[in-house]
C-alpha positions in Angstrom: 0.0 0.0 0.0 1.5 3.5 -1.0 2.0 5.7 2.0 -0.8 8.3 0.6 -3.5 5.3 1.0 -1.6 4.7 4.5 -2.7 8.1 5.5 -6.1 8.3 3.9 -7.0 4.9 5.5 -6.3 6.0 8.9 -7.8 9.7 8.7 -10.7 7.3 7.6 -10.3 5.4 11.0 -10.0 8.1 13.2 -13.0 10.0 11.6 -14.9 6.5 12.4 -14.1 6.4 16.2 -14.1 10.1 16.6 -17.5 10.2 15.6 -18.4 7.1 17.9 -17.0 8.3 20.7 -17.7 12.2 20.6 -21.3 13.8 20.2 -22.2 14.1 16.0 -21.2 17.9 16.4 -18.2 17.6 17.6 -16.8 15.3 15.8 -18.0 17.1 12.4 -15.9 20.1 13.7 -12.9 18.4 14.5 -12.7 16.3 11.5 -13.2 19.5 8.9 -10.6 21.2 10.8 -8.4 18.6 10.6 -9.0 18.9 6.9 -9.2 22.6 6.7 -6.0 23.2 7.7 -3.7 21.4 5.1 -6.1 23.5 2.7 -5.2 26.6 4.1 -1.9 26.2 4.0 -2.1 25.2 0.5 -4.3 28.0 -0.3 -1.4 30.4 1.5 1.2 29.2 -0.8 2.3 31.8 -3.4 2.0 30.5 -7.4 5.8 29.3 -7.7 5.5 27.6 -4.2 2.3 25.8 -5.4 3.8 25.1 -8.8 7.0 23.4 -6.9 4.4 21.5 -4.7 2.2 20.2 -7.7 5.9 19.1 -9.1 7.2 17.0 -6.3 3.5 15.2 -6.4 3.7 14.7 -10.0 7.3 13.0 -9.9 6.1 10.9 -7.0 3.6 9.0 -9.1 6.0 8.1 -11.5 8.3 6.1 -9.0 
């Protein structure tokens, strides 16, 4: 398994027991700011920094 589908799996995990153990709202919150904030940063990133980023990604897939 590629280490992207590692981390993907196990946000999907801890989405799972987060929203058995906390109360519905809660959970929702926590688990959109745990996505909002690697969007934000993205999002802060100026156009060379971004195109740099896309560029590591790309020659990742190739591997």
């Amino acid at each position: 398994m590629s280490p992207r589908g590692k981390v993907v799996l196990g946000g999907a995990v801890a989405a799972i027991v987060l929203w058995w153990i906390l109360p519905g709202f809660i959970a929702t919150l926590l688990i959109l700011g745990i996505i909002a904030v690697p969007v934000g940063a993205y999002l802060m990133l100026d156009t060379s920094q971004r195109r740099r980023v896309r560029g590591h990604a790309r020659k990742r897939l190739g591997r």
